[in-house]
C-alpha positions as CSV (number, residue, x, y, z in Angstrom):
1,X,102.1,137.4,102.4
2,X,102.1,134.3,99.9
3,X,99.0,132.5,99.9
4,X,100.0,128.9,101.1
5,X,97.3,125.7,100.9
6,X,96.0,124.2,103.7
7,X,95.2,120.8,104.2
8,X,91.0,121.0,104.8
9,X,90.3,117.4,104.9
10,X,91.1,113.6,104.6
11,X,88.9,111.2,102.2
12,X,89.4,108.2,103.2
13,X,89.6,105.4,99.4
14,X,89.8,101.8,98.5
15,X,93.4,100.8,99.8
16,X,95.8,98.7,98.1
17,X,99.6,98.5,98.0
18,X,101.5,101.3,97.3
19,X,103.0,100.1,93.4
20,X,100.9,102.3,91.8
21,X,101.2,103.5,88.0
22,X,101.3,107.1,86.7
23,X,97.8,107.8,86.3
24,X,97.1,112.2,86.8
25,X,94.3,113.1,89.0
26,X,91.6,115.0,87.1
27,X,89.1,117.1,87.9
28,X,86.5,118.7,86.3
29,X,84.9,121.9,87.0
30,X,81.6,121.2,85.6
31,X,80.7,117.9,87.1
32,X,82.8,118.8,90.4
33,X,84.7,115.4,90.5
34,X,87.7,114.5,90.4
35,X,89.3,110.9,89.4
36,X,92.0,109.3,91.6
37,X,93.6,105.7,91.2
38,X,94.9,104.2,93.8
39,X,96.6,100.6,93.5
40,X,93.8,99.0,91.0
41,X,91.2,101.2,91.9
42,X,89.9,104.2,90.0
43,X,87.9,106.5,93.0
44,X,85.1,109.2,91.1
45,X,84.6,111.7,93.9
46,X,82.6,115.0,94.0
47,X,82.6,117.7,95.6
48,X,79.2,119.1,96.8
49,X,77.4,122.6,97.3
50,X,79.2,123.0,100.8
51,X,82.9,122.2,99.6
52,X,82.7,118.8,101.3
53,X,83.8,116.1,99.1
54,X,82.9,112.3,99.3
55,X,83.6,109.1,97.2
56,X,80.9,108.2,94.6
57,X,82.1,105.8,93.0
58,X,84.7,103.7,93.0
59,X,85.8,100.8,90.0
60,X,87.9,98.0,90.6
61,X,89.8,97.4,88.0
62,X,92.0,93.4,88.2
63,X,95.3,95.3,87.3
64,X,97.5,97.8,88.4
65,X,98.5,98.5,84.8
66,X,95.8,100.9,84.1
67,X,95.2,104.4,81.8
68,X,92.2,106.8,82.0
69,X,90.7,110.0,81.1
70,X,88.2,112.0,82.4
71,X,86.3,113.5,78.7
72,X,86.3,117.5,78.9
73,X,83.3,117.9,79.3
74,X,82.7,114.7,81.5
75,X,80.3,113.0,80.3
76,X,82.5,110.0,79.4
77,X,85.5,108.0,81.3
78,X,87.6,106.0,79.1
79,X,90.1,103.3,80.1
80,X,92.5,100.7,79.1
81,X,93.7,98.0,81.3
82,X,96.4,95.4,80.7
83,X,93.8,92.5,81.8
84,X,91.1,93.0,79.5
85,X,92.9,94.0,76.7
86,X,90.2,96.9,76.2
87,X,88.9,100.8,75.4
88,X,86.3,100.9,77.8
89,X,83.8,103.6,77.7
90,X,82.1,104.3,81.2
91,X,79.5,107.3,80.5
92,X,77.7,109.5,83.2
93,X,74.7,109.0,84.5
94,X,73.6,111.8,86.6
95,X,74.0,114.4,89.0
């Protein structure tokens, strides 16, 4: 038998239209979170001790032309947006 996944929950994010850019989920292991954008909004969410996960955070950005990374280690988040013009450097502030 193959393992398959199975769908264990719903999180429910800031909603926009659906003309969204390429932007790759990320996740990292060490903080548990994981980034998502969704129309122009960039959703931090962790998951917790008990495998449920919930949103944290989530930035609204005034674009839907929008790029991100998640540092390895993440302590930093680092965008660029077309409507500021700027490297912005979000840093972590706890657990």
């Amino acid at each position: 038998m193959s393992k398959q996944f199975t769908k264990t929950k719903d999180i429910t994010i800031n909603q926009g239209c659906d003309d969204c850019r390429l932007f790759p989920q990320q996740f990292n292991k060490q903080k548990q979170i994981l980034v998502n954008k969704h129309d122009q909004y960039v959703n931090i969410i962790r998951r917790t001790e008990t495998n449920e996960f919930s949103v944290e955070q989530s930035i609204h950005f005034k674009t839907y032309v929008l790029f991100g990374q998640l540092s390895q280690d993440g302590e930093h988040f680092i965008t660029w947006d077309d409507s500021s013009k700027e490297i912005q450097i979000r840093k972590f502030l706890g657990e």
